[in-house]
C-alpha positions as semicolon CSV with decimal commas, in nm:
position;residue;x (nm);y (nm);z (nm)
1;X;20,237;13,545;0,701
2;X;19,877;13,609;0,810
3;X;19,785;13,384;1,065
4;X;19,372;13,306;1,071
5;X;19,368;13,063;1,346
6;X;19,533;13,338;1,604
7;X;19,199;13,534;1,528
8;X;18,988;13,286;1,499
9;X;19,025;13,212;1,872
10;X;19,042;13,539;1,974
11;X;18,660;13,562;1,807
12;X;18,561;13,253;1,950
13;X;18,703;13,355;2,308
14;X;18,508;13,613;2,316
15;X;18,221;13,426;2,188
16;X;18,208;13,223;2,448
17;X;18,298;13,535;2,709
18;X;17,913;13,681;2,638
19;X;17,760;13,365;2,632
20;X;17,921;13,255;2,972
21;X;17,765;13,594;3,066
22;X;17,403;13,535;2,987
23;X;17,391;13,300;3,381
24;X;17,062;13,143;3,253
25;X;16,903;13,514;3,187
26;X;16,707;13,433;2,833
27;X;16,604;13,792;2,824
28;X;16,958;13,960;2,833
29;X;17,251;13,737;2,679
30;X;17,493;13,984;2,698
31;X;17,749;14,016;2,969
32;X;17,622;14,315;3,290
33;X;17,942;14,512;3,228
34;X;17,887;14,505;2,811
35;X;17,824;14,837;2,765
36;X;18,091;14,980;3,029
37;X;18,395;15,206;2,909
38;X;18,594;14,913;3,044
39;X;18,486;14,645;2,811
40;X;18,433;14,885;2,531
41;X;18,811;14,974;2,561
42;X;18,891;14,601;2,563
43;X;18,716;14,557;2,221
44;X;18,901;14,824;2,119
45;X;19,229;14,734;2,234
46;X;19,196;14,406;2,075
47;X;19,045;14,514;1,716
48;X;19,340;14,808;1,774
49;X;19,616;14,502;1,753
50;X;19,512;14,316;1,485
51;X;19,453;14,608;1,269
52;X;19,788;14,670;1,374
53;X;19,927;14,299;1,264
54;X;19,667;14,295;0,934
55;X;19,881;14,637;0,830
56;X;20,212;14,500;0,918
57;X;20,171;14,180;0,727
58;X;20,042;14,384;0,416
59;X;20,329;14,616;0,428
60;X;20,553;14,303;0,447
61;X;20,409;14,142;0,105
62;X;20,424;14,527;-0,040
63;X;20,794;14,589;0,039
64;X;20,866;14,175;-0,011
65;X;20,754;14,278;-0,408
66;X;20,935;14,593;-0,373
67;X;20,587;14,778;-0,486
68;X;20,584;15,141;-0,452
69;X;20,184;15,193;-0,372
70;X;19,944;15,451;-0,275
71;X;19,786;15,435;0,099
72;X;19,437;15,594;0,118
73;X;19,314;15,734;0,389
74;X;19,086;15,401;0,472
75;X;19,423;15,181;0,473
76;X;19,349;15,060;0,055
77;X;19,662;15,045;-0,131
78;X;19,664;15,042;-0,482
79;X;19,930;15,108;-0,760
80;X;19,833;15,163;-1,130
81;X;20,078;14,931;-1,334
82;X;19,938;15,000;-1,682
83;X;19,783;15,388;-1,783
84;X;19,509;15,332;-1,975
85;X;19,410;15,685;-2,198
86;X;19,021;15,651;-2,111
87;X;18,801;15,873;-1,896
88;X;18,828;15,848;-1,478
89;X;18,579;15,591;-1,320
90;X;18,316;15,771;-1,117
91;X;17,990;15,687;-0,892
92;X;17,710;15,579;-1,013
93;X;17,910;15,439;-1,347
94;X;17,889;15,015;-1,446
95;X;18,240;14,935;-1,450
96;X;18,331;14,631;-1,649
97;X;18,626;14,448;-1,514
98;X;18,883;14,139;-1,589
99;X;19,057;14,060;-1,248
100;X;19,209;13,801;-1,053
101;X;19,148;13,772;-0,644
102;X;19,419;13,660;-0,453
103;X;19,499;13,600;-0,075
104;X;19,863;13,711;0,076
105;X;20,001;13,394;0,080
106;X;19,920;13,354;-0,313
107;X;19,605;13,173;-0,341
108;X;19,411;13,243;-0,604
109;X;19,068;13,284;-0,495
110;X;18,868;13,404;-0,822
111;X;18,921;13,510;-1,152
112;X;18,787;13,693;-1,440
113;X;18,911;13,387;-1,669
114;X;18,716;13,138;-1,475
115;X;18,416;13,348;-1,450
116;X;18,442;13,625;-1,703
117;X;18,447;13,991;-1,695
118;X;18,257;14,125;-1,408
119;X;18,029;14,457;-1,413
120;X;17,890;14,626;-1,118
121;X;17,736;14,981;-1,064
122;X;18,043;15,139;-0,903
123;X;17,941;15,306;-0,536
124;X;17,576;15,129;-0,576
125;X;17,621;14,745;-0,618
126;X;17,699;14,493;-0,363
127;X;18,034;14,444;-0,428
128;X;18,393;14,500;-0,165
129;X;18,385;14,864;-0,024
130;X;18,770;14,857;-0,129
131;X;18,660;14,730;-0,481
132;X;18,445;15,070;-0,476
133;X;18,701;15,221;-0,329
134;X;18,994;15,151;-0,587
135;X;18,790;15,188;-0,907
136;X;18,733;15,521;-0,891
137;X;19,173;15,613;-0,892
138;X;19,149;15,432;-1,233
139;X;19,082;15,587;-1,614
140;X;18,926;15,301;-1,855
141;X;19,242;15,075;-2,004
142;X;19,399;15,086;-1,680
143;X;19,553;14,787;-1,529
144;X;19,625;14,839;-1,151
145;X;19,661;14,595;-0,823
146;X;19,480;14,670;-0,555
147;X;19,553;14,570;-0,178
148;X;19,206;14,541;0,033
149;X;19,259;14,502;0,443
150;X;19,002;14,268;0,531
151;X;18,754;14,515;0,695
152;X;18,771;14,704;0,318
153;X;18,747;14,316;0,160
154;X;18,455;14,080;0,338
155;X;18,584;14,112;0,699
156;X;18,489;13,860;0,996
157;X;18,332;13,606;0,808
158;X;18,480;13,576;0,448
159;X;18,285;13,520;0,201
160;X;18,204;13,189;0,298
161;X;18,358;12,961;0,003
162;X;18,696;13,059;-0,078
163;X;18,783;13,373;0,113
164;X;18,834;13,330;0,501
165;X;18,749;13,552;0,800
166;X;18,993;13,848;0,836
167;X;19,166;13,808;0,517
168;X;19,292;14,072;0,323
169;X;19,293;14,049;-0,030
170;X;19,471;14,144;-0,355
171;X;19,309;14,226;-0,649
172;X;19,495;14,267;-0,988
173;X;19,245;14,466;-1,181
174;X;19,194;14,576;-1,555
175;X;18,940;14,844;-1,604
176;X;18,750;14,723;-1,959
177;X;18,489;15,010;-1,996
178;X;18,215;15,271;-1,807
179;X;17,885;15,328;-1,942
């Protein structure tokens, strides 16, 4: 399963790799060689394997549920479970939605039952880019489950209360109405 704490270091590492850097310099804090092909490729390399491990572990849980779902070109999987007969979510449409937020390891993180429906401005509002991303494969009366990598979901940080840093998440989503 998705491991947070491997991560975690690795962010804190290098953290504390530009800090190290700054030698008492207030004016610069970043490390001489920062901008250098070499430590450019490093960052690279690094974000390379755990987008690597992130897509390994969610192809794991996928094939673990025996799910047959659809990879988009951004890495969002999503599978329709329930045709609905309405019209086909677009931009710049408010989306009404009951859902349920989960982590990979089956915590439940929010939920429309808790909270009620939610309604956002689909492509405009300040919501997940996956979230954005997924709504617009769906026709109202839908019900599909979505599967956001953590760089489509809230990426380094979490969201800072229930979601950690690098998580992805799993949202089981029923498309209520456009207007």
């Amino acid at each position: 399963m998705f491991q947070p704490f491997k991560y975690l270091l690795l962010i804190i590492f290098t953290s504390n790799l530009l800090l190290s850097c700054n030698n008492g310099n207030k004016t610069n804090p970043l490390p001489p060689d920062f901008g250098s092909k070499k430590f450019q490729n490093k960052l690279v390399d690094a974000n390379r394997i755990y987008l690597k491990q992130e897509e390994d572990e969610i192809n794991q849980y996928v094939a673990h549920r025996g799910w047959d779902m659809t990879v988009t070109g951004t890495g969002l999987r999503y599978m329709i479970v329930k045709k609905g007969t309405g019209e086909l979510a677009k931009p710049e449409q408010r989306a009404k939605v009951n859902f349920k937020i989960s982590l990979l390891d089956g915590t439940l993180c929010y939920s429309s039952e808790s909270t009620g429906a939610k309604e956002f401005l689909i492509e405009q509002d300040d919501v997940e880019s996956g979230l954005h991303e997924g709504i617009q494969y769906m026709h109202v009366g839908d019900k599909a489950i979505l599967i956001l990598p953590s760089h489509l979901a809230h990426g380094l940080i979490g969201d800072q209360t229930k979601i950690p840093p690098h998580a992805s998440v799993i949202y089981e989503l029923d498309l209520l109405s456009l207007r």
